[in-house]
Structures are given as C-alpha cells and as structure tokens.
C-alpha positions in Angstrom: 0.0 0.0 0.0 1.3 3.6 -0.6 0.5 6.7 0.0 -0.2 9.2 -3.4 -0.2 12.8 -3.2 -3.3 14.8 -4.0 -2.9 16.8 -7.3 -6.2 18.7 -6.6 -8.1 19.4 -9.5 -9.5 22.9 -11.8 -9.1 26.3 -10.6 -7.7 25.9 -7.5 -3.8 25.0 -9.0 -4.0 27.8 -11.4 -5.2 30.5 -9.2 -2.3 29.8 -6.8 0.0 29.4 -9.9 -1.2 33.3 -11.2 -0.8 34.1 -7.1 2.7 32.9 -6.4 3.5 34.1 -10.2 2.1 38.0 -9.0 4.1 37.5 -5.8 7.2 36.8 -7.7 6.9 39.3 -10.1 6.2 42.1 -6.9 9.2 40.7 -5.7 11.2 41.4 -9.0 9.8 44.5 -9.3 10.5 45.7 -5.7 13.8 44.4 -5.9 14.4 46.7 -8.9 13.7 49.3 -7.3 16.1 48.9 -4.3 19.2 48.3 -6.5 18.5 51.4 -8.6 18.3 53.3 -5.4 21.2 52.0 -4.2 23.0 53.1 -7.6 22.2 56.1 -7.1 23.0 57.0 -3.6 26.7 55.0 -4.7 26.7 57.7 -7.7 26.3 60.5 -5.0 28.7 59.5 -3.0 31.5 59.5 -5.9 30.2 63.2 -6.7 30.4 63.9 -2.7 33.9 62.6 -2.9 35.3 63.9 -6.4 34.4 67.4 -4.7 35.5 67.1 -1.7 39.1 65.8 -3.2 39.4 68.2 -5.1 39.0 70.8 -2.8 41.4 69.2 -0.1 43.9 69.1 -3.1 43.5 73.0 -3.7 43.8 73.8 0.1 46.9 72.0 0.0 48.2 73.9 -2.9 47.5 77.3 -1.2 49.2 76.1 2.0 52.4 75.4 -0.1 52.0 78.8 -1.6 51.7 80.8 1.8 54.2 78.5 3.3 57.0 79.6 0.5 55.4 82.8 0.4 55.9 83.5 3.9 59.5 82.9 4.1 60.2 84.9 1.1 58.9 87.9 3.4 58.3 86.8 6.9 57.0 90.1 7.5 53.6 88.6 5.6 53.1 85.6 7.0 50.7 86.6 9.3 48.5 88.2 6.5 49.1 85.3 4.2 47.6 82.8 6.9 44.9 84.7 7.3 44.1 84.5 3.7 44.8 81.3 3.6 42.7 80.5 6.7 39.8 82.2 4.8 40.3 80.7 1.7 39.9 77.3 3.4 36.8 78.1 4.7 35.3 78.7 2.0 36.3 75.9 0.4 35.2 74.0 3.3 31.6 75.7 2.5 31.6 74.7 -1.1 31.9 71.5 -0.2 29.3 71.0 2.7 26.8 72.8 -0.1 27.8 70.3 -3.0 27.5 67.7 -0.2 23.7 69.4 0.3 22.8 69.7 -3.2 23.8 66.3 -4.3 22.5 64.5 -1.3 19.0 65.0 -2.1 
C-alpha cells in the first residue's frame, strides 16, 4: 500500500500558480527598485567625494603657496595665513553645499 499525493483538480492549481507568479513578479519588481536606489545614492557618493578631493587638493596647494610665500617675506606671514585660513573656509563651504545639493 502507498501513500499518493493529492494533485487537486481545476481552478484551484492555477489561481495559486497566477498568485505565487504575482508575488514573484512584486518581488522582482521591488527588488528593482532597491538596486536602482542604491546606484544612485553610490553615484552621490563618488560626486560627494570627487568634490571634496578636489577641494582638499586645492587647500593644500594654497598652504604650499603661503608657506613659500611667507618665508620669502616673513614680514607677511601673518596676513598670508589669514588668507589662507579664509580661503579654506570657503572651500570648506563649497563642499558642505555640494554635499547638500547632491545629497538630495
């Protein structure tokens, strides 16, 4: 004696089959979605750090500039820092806005 399985019979198989196929293609269709956000949050955060290199590479170019500035005339190197201090900062503030703007 053995024991067969019940195939069940009419609708019943292919409603489930359209319902498991609808569930699958959610799924798909949600998944999607996720990895395309995800690409673009990565694609901000390249733009984030291209800017932000950038500006780190310029700051350190004006810091060698004061710096052999300032021993050329010592007399200036508390005017050059200043300028160089501000200069900094603003670079600083380009960045945090670039950060802003591309963040959203």
């Amino acid at each position: 004696m053995s024991i067969e399985r019940y195939q069940g019979g009419g609708l019943v198989p292919s409603r489930t089959s359209r319902a498991v196929a609808r569930i699958n293609s959610g799924a798909d269709i949600g998944a999607a979605g996720i990895n395309a956000r995800a690409e673009l949050e990565m694609v901000k955060l390249d733009g984030i750090a291209a800017v932000t290199a950038q500006a780190m590479h310029k700051v350190a170019m004006v810091s060698q500039l004061e710096q052999t500035l300032a021993q050329s005339v010592p007399h200036a190197s508390g005017r050059l820092a200043a300028l160089g201090d501000i200069c900094a900062l603003a670079m600083g503030d380009v960045v945090a806005s670039a950060a802003r703007r591309i963040g959203r």
